[in-house]
C-alpha positions in Angstrom: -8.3 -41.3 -43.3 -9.3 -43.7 -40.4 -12.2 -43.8 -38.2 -11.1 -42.0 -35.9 -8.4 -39.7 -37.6 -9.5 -37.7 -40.2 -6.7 -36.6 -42.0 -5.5 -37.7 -45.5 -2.1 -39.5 -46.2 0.5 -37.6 -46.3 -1.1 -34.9 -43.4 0.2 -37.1 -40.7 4.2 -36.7 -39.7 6.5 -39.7 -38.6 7.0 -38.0 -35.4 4.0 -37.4 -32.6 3.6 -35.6 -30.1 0.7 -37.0 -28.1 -1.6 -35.0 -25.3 -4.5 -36.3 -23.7 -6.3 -33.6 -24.1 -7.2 -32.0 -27.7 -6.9 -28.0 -26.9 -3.4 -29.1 -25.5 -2.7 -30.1 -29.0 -4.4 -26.9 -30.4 -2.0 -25.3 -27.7 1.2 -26.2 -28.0 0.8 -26.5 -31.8 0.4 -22.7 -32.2 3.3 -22.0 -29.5 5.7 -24.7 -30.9 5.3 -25.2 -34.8 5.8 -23.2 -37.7 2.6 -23.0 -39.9 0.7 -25.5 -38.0 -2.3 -26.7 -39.6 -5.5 -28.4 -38.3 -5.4 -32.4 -39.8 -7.8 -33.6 -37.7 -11.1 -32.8 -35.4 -13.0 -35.8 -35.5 -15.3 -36.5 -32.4 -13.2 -33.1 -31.6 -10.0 -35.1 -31.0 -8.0 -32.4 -32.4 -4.7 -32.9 -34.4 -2.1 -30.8 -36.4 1.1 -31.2 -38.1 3.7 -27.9 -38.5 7.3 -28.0 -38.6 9.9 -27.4 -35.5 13.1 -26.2 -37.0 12.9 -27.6 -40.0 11.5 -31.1 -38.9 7.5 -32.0 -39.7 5.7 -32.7 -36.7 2.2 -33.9 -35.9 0.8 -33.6 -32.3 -2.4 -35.4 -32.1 -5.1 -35.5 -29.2 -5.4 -39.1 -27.5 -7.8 -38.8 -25.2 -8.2 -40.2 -21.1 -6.7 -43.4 -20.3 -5.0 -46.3 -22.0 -8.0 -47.6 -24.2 -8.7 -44.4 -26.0 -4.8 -43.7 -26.5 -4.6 -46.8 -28.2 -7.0 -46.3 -30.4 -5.1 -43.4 -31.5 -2.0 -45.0 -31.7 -2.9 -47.8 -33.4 -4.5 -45.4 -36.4 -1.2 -43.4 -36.3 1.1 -46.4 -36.7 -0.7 -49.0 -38.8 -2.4 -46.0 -41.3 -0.4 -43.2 -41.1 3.5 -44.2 -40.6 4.2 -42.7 -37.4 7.8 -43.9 -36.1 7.9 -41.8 -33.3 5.1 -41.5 -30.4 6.1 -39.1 -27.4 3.2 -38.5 -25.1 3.2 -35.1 -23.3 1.1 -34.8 -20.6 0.2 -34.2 -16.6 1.1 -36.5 -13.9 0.6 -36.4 -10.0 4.0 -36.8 -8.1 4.2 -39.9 -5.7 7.8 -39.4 -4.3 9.2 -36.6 -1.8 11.7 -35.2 -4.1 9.4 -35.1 -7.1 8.3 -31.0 -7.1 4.9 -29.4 -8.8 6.3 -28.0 -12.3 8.9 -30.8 -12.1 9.1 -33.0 -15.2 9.2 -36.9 -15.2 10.9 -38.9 -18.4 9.2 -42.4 -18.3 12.0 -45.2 -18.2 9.0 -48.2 -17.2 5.5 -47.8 -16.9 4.1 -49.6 -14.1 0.0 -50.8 -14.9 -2.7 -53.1 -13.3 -3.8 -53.9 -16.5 -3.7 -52.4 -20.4 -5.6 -53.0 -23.0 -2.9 -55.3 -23.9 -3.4 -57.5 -21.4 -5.6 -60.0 -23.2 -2.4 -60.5 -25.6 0.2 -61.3 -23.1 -2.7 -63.4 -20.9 -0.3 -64.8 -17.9 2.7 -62.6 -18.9 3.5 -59.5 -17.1 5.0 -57.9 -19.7 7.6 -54.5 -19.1 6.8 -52.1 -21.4 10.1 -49.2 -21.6 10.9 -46.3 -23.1 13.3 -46.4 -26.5 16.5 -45.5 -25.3 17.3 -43.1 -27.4 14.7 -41.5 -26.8 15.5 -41.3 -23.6 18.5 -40.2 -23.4 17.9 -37.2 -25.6 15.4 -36.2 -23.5 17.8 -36.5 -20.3 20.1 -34.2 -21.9 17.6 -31.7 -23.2 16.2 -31.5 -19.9 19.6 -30.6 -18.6 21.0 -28.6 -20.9 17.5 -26.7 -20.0 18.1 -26.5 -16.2 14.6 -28.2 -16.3 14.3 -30.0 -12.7 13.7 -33.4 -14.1 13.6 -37.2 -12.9 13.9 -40.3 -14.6 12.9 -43.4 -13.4 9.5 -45.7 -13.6 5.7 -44.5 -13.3 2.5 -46.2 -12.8 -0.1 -45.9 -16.0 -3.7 -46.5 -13.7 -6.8 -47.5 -15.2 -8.9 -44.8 -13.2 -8.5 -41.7 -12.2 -11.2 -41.3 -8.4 -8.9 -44.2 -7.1 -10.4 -46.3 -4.2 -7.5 -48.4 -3.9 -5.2 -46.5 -1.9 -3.2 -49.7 -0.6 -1.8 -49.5 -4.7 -0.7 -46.2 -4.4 1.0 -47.0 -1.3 3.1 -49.7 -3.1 4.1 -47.8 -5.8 5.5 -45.1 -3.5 7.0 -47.9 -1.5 8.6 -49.1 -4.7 10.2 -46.0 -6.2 7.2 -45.0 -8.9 8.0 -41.5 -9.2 4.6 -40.8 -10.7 1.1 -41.7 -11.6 -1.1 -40.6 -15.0 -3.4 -42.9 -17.4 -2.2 -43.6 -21.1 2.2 -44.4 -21.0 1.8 -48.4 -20.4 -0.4 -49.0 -23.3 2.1 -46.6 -25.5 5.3 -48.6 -24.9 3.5 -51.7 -25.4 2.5 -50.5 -28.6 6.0 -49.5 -29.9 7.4 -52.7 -28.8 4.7 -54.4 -30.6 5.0 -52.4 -33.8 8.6 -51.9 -33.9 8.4 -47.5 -33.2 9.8 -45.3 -30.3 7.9 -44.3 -28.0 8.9 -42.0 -24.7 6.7 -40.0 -22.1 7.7 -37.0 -21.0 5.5 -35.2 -18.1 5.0 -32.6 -16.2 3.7 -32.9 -12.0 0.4 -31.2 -11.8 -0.7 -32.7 -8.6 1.0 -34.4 -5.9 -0.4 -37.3 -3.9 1.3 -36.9 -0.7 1.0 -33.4 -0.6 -2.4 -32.5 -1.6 -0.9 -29.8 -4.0 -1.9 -28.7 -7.2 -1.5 -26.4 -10.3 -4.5 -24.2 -10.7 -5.9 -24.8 -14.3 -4.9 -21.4 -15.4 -1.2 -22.1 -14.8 -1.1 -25.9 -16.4 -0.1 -25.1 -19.8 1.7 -22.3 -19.1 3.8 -24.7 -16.7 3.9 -27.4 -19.8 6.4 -25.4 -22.4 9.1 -27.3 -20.8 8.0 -30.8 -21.3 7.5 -29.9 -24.8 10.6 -28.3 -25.9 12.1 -31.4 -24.4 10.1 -33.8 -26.1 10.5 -32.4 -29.2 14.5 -32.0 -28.7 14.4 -35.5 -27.8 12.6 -36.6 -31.0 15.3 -35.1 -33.5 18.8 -35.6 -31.6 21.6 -37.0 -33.5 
């Protein structure tokens, strides 16, 4: 049990699946896992660990943005043994090709700042996703037919931008697309020696205007979690 995690040892799986938000947890918990059972509600962050053919599996809550993620991450690393961090989440598209209901596998993560910044002071560190991680999830997706790209993202600090002119460079430079927690995750796993991967789905798009009403998001989601979870236990 941590501050923020309530669950004793032994509740928490080496592999986590990671949302922002807590009833996505509660969600894909009950639609994914066998006998999933609730480890965790404090501050109503909610977490629960289940199997998924076999395998144990945790898929814990982390809140908005990079801050509160790494709170979360820390806890599950340092006190609990995690080895594998995927987060799952929603992301708004930033390139032409890039379709709502599409799914994004984080190679980079692109960030003003993290709340690792203070460690690295003048560096600007490239966080990445493990490699095998990735490629699992690659061939998931395919062996899916899950339209899917792969490439870098941008991890931003807010979410009511005002700095448009930052947007406009990342779509200049390739950044497929944009969400609020994947920077401070890979910087984490390189710090601490885990894997760590982000696999999203497009919710929004930037250049477009469109967007998934919130009735359809989780049904849209079940692919970015089969994948992730595929990905996690690949030989």
């Amino acid at each position: 049990m941590t501050i923020h995690i309530g669950a004793e040892k032994g509740e928490i799986a080496e592999t986590v699946l990671m949302p922002g938000d807590p009833y996505r947890a509660k969600w894909a918990a009950e639609n994914f896992l066998e006998m999933p059972r609730l480890v965790n509600e404090t501050r109503g962050m909610l977490g629960y660990t289940g199997t998924w053919k076999g395998h144990p599996v945790t898929i814990q809550g982390s809140g908005m943005g990079m801050p509160s993620l790494s709170i979360y991450a820390n806890e599950l690393i340092r006190d609990f043994g995690a080895k594998t961090l995927i987060r799952i989440g929603s992301c708004g598209g930033m390139q032409d090709q890039v379709a709502i209901r599409d799914v994004i596998i984080a190679m980079t993560a692109t960030s003003l700042s993290t709340p690792s910044s203070g460690i690295f002071k003048e560096i600007n560190f490239a966080p990445c996703a493990d490699w095998s991680l990735l490629k699992s999830a690659v061939a998931a997706a395919e062996a899916k037919g899950t339209p899917t790209h792969v490439g870098g993202i941008y991890s931003s600090d807010v979410f009511y931008d005002e700095r448009p002119d930052l947007n406009e460079q990342m779509m200049r430079h390739g950044i497929l697309g944009v969400e609020m927690e994947a920077a401070e995750l890979y910087n984490l796993a390189a710090r601490h020696n885990v894997r760590a991967l982000a696999v999203l789905t497009v919710s929004d798009h930037l250049k477009t205007g469109e967007a998934l009403p919130s009735d359809q998001r989780e049904k849209s989601f079940g692919d970015m979690v089969e994948i992730a979870l595929e990905a996690a236990f690949s030989e």
